[in-house]
C-alpha positions as CSV (number, residue, x, y, z in Angstrom):
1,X,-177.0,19.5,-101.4
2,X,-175.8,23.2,-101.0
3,X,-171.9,22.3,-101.7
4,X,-173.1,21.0,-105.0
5,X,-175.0,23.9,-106.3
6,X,-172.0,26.3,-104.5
7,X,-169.4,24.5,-106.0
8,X,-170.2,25.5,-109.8
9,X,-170.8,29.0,-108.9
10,X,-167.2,29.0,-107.5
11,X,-165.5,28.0,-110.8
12,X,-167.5,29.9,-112.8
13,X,-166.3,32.9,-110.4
14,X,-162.8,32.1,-110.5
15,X,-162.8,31.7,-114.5
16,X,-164.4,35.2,-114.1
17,X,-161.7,36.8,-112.2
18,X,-158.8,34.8,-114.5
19,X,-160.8,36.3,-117.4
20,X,-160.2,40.0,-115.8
21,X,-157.1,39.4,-114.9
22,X,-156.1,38.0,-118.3
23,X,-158.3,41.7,-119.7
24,X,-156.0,43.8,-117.8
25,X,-152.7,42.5,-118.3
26,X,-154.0,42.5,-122.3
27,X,-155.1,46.0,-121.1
28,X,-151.9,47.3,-120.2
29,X,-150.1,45.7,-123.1
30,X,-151.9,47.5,-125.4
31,X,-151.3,50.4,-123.6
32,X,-147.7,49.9,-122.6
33,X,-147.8,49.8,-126.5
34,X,-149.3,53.1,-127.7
35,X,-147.0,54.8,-124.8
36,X,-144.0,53.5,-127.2
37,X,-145.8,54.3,-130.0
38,X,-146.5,58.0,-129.0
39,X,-143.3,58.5,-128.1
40,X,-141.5,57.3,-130.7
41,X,-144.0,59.6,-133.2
42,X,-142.9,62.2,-131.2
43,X,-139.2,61.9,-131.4
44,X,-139.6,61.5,-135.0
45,X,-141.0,64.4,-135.4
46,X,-138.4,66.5,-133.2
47,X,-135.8,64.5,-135.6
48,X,-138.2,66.0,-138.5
49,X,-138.3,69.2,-137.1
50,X,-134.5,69.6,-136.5
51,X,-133.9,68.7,-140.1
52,X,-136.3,71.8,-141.4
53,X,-134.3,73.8,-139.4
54,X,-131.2,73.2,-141.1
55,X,-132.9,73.3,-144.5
56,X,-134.1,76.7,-143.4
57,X,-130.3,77.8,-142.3
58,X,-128.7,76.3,-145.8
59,X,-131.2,78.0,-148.0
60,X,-131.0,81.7,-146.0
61,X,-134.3,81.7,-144.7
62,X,-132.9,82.3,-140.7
63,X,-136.2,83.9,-139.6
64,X,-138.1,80.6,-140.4
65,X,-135.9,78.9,-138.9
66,X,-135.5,80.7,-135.5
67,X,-139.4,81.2,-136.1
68,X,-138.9,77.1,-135.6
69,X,-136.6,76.9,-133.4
70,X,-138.5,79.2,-130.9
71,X,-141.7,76.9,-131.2
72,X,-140.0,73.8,-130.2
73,X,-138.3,75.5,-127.3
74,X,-141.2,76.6,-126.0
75,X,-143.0,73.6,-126.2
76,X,-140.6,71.5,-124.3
77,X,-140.8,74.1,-122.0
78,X,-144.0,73.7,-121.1
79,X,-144.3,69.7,-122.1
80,X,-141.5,70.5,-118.8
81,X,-143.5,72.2,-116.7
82,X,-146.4,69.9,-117.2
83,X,-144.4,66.8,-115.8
84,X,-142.7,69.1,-112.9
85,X,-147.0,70.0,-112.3
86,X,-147.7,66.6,-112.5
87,X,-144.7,65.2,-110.2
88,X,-144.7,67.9,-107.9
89,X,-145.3,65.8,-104.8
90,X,-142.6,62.9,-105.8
91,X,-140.1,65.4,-106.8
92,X,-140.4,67.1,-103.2
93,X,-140.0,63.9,-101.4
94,X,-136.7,62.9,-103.4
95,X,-135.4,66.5,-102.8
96,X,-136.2,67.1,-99.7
């Protein structure tokens, strides 16, 4: 009598864990997306900045654009240093 009242319990536990599998994998889709996404806004808008900077040299105006140039530099700099911060402990195994 027990294996009967067990036995729908089980399926309804393994449609459960299907259903959460089935959330992450959705999960990480979407997220896998928005990764793709970000980056993509971001290299567009490197692309975006790049072409100021030339309209800046063309039309005389060389302070804005080393004002321009300086801001992106340092930002990669320290979007750099944040990944190196991040990876420390990977990049130490690899090297050393």
């Amino acid at each position: 009598m027990s294996t009967v009242k067990i036995a729908p319990v089980i399926g309804r536990a393994s449609s459960l864990v299907g259903s959460i599998s089935e959330m992450k994998e959705k999960f990480f889709s979407v997220a896998q997306a928005a990764l793709y996404i970000g980056a993509a806004l971001s290299f567009f808008d490197l692309v975006c900045d790049v072409a100021k900077v030339l309209e800046f040299r063309r039309t005389g105006r060389t302070q804005s654009a080393n004002a321009t140039i300086i801001t992106i530099a340092l930002s990669m700099f320290f979007q750099m240093l944040l990944v190196y911060v991040q990876n420390m402990k990977q990049i130490k195994r690899i090297i050393f």
